[in-house]
C-alpha positions as CSV (number, residue, x, y, z in Angstrom):
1,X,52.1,46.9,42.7
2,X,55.0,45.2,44.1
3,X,58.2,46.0,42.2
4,X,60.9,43.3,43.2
5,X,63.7,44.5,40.9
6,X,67.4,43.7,42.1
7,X,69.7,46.3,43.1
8,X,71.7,47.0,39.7
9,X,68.3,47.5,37.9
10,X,67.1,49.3,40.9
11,X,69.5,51.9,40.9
12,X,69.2,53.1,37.6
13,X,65.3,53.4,37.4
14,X,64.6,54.9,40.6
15,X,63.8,58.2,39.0
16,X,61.8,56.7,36.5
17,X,59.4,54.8,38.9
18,X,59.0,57.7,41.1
19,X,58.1,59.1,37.9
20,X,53.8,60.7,38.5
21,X,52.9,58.4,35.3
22,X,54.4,55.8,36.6
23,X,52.6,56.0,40.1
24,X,49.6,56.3,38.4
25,X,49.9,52.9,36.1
26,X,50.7,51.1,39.5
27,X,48.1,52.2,40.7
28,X,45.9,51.3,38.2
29,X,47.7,48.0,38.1
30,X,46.5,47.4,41.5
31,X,43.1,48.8,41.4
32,X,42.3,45.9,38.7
33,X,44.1,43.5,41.0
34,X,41.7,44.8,44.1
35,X,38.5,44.2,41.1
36,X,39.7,40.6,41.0
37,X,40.4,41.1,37.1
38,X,43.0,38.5,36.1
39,X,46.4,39.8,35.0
40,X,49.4,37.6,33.9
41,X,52.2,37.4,34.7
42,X,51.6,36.8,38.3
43,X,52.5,39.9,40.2
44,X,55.8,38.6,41.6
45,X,56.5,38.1,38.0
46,X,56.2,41.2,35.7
47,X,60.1,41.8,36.4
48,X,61.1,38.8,36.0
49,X,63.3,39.6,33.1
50,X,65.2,42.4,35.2
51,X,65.8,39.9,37.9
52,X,67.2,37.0,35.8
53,X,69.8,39.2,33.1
54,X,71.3,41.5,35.1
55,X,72.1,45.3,33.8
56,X,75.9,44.6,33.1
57,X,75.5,41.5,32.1
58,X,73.1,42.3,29.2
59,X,74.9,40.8,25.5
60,X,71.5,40.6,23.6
61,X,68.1,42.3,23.9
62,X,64.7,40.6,22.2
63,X,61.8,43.0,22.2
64,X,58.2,41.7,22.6
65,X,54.6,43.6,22.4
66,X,52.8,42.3,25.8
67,X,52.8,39.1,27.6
68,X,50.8,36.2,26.5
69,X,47.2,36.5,27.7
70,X,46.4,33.3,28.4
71,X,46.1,31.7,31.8
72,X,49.3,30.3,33.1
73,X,50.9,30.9,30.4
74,X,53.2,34.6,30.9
75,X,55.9,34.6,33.0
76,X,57.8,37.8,32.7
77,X,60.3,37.0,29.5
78,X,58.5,38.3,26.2
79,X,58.0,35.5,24.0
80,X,58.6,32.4,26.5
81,X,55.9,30.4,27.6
82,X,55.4,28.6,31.2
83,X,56.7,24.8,31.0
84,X,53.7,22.7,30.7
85,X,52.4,24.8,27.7
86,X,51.8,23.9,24.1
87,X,54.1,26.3,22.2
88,X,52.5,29.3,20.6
89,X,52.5,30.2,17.3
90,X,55.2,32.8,17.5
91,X,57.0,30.9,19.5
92,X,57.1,27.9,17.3
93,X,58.2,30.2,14.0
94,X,61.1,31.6,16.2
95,X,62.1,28.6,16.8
96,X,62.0,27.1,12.7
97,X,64.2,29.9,12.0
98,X,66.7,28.9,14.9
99,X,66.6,25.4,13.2
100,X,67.0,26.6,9.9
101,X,69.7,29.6,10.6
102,X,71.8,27.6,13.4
103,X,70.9,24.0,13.1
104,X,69.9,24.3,16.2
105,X,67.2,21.4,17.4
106,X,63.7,22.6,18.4
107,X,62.8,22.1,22.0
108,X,59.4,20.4,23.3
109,X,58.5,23.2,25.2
110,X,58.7,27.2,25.0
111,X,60.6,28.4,28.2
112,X,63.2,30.8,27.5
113,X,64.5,31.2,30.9
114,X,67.9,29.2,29.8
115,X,68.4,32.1,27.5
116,X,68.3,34.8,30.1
117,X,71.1,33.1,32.1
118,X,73.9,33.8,29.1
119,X,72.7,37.7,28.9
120,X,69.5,37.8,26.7
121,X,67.0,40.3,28.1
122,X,63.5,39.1,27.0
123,X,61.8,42.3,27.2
124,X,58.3,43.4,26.6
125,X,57.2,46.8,26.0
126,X,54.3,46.5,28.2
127,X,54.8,44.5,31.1
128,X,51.0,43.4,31.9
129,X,47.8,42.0,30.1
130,X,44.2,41.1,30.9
131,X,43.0,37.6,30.6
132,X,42.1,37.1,27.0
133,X,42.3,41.2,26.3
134,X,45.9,41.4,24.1
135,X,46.9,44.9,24.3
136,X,44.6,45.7,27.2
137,X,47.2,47.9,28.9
138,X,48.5,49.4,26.3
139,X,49.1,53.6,26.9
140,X,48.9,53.0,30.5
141,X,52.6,54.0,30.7
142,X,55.0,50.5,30.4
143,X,55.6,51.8,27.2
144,X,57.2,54.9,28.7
145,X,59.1,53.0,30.9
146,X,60.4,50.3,28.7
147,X,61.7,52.7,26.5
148,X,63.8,54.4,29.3
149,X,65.2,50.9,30.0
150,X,66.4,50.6,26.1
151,X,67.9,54.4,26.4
152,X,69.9,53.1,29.5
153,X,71.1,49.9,27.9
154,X,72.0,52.1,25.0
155,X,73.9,54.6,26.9
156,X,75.5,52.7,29.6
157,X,76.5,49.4,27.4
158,X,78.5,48.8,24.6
159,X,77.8,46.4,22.0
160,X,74.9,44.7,22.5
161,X,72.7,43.0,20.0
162,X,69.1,44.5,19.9
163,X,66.3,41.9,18.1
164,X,63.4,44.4,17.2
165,X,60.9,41.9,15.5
166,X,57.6,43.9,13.8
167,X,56.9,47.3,14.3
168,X,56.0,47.7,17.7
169,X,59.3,46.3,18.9
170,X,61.1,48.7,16.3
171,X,59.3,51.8,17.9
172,X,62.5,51.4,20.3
173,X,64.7,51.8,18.0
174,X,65.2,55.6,17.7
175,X,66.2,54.9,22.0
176,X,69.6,52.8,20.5
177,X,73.3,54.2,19.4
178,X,73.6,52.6,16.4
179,X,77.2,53.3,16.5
180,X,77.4,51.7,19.4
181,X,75.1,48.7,19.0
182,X,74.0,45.9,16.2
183,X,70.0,46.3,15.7
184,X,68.3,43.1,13.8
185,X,65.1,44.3,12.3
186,X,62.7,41.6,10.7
187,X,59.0,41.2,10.6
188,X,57.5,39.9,13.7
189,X,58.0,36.1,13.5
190,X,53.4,35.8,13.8
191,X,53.1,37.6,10.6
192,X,54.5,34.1,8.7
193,X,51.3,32.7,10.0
194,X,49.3,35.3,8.2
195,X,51.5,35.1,4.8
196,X,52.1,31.5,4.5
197,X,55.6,32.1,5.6
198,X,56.3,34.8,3.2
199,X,56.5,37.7,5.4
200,X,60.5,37.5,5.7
201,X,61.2,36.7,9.4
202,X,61.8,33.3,7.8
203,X,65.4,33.7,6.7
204,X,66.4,36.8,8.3
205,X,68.8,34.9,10.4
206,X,68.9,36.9,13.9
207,X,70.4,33.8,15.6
208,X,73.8,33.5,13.2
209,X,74.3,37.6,13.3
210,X,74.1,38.2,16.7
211,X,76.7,35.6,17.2
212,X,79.2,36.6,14.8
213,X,78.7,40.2,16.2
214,X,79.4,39.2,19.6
215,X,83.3,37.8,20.8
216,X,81.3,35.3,22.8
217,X,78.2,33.7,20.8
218,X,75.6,32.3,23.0
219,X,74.3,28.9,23.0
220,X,70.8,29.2,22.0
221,X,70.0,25.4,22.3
222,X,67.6,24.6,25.0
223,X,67.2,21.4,26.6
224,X,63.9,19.1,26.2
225,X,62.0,18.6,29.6
């Protein structure tokens, strides 16, 4: 597997991806590549997150589960979608409760690469996926290395907002100083779908508390196509 991370991230996770776990989920990353088995995001995307937010520029860190499973639809930033795409249903409840916390108008499509450019780290805890197989690398080892990426940003950073939506993303919580750092916990925003928007992600207003916890809020309006 090719790993194109940029020097800063690089530097800092050498150890880890010499790591003999992580050698062996490359590899079997690669053997299901060689099998012609379609995995998204596109190889020259599964760091696509580490390459956009830089490690000292990280202000706010959204954890996801694993990247959409759908064809052309993952590109490396957990919960954003490819332009072109209709909006999935997480997606869409994230952004309701950016309306409804922030005012803050609902875009016609679901990329979140805009985001990444302020200092939001859209990171997944697994970094791969089958084609329609959710979950399908799960305990292959990403989640091993994601949470060494959380312990750095922990250790290394001071105050940064972590967004742990549902309980997979709050497994990374016991990684984060929370002495040093503001963690948002809410149900993940797909369980409103299965409550009739009674699950409380509606209302937990992430969007208005990580800006009034940072000296310089972020813009979370996206622009329409």
């Amino acid at each position: 597997m090719k790993i194109a991370l940029p020097s800063c991230w690089r530097n800092v996770l050498r150890v880890e991806m010499e790591a003999a776990y992580f050698r062996k989920l490359c590899s079997f990353i690669d053997q299901k590549r060689d099998e012609k088995v379609p995995i998204f995001p596109l190889e020259e995307e599964v760091f696509f997150a580490f390459n956009q937010t830089p490690l000292q520029q990280v202000k706010v860190v959204i954890v996801g589960q694993d990247p959409y499973h759908g064809e052309n639809q993952a590109h490396g930033l957990c919960f954003s979608v490819r332009k072109g795409n209709k909006i999935p249903p997480s997606l869409r409840n994230i952004f309701k409760e950016l309306e409804t916390d922030i005012s803050c108008r609902i875009p016609n499509h679901g990329d979140l690469t805009a985001w990444t450019r302020q200092g939001i780290f859209l990171l997944n805890s697994i970094l791969t996926v089958e084609q329609k197989s959710p979950k399908s690398h799960e305990n292959k080892g990403w989640e091993i290395f994601t949470d060494h990426v959380i312990q750095i940003l922990s250790d290394q950073h001071e105050r940064i907002a972590f967004i742990l939506w549902g309980e997979y993303a709050q497994k990374k919580k016991k990684y984060i100083d929370e002495l040093k750092h503001l963690i948002i916990e809410s149900p993940h925003p797909a369980a409103e779908i299965y409550t009739g928007g009674k699950a409380g992600f509606f209302g937990s207003k992430p969007f208005s508390k990580v800006n009034s916890f940072l000296s310089n809020p972020i813009n979370w309006t996206l622009d329409d196509l």
